[in-house]
C-alpha positions as CSV (number, residue, x, y, z in Angstrom):
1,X,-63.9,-35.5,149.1
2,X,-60.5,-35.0,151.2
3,X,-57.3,-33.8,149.2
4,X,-54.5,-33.4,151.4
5,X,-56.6,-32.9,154.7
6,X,-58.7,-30.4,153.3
7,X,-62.3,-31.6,153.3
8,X,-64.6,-30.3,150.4
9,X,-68.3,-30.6,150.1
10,X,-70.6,-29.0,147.6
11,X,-73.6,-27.7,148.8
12,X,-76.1,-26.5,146.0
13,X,-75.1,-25.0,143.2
14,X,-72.1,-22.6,143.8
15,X,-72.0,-23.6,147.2
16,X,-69.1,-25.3,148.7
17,X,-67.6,-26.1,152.4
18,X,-64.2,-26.2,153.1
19,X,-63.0,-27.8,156.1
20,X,-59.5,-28.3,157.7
21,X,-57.9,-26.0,160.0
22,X,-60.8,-23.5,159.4
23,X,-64.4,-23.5,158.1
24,X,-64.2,-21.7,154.5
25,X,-67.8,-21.6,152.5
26,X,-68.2,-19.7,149.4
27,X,-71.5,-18.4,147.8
28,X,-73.8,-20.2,150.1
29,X,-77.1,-20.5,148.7
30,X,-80.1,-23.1,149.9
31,X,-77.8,-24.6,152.3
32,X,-79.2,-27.0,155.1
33,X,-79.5,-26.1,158.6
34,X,-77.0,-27.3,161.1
35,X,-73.5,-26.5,158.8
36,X,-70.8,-25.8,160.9
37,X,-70.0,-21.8,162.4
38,X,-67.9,-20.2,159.4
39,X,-64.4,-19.0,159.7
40,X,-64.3,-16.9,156.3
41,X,-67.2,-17.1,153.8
42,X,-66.5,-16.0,150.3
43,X,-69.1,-14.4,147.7
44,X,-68.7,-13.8,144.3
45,X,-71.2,-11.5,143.2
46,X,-74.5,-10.2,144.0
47,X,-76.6,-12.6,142.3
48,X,-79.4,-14.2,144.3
49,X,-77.8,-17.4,144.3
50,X,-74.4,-16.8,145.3
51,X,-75.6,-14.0,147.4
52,X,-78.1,-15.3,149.5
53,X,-78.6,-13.3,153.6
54,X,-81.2,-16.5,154.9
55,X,-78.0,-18.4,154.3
56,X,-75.3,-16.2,155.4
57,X,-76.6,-16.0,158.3
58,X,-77.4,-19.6,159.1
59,X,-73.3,-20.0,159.1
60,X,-72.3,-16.2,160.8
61,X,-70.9,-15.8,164.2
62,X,-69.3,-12.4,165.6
63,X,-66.0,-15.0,164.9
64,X,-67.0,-14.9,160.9
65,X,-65.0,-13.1,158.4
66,X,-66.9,-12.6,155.0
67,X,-65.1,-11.4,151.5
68,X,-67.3,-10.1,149.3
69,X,-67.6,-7.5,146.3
70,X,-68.9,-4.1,147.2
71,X,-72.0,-4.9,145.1
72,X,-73.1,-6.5,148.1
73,X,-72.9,-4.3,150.7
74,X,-76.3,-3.0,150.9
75,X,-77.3,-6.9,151.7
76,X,-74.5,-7.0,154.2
77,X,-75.7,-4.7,155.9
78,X,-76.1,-5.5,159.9
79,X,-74.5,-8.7,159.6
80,X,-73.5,-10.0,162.3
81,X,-69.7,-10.8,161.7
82,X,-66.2,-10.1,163.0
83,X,-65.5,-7.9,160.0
84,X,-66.1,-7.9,156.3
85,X,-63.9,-6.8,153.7
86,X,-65.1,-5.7,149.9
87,X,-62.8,-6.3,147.3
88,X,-62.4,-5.7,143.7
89,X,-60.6,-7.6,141.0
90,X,-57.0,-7.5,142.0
91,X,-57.0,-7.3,145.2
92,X,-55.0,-9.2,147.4
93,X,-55.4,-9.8,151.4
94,X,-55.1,-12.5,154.2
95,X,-57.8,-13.7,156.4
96,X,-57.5,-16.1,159.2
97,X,-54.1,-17.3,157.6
98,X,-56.0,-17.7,153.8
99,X,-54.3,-15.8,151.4
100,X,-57.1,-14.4,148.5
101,X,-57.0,-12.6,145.7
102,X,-59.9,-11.2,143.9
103,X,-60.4,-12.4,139.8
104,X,-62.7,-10.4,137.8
105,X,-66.0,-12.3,137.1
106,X,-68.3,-11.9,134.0
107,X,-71.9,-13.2,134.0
């Protein structure tokens, strides 16, 4: 689907690909091989499948910027990434030109 020149494909279950200007994915999980190098990836929460490190790292590059909760830092850990920021509900920041602002989540 294309809206506007943004490209959007879903993945698997919570995980989606954005693509216009920059590579945005969010909560990848059981993605294929061979996805395009991520400019920002976004996670939600901790959970196994929005928070998955086989998959992270399939779309990481030292170019990679990932938003995440700080629940997940201990799975973070050693990523290889140009930074990552934790954030909690609230917060608001900018990240290769993205504006974002974190929404509490309840499961």
């Amino acid at each position: 689907m294309e809206i506007q020149g943004l490209e959007i494909q879903r993945l698997n279950h919570t995980a989606f690909q954005f693509r216009g200007s920059k590579t945005v994915y969010t909560d990848p999980y059981q993605i294929p091989e061979g996805l395009a190098t991520a400019d920002l990836i976004l996670i939600t929460h901790e959970h196994f499948d929005h928070m998955s490190r086989a998959d992270v790292d399939k779309i990481t590059s030292e170019q990679t910027t990932i938003v995440a909760i700080p629940s997940c830092e201990e799975a973070l850990r050693g990523v290889t990434a140009q930074a990552v920021h934790y954030v909690r509900p609230g917060d608001r920041l900018t990240v290769e030109g993205i504006a974002i602002e974190a929404y509490p989540a309840y499961n």
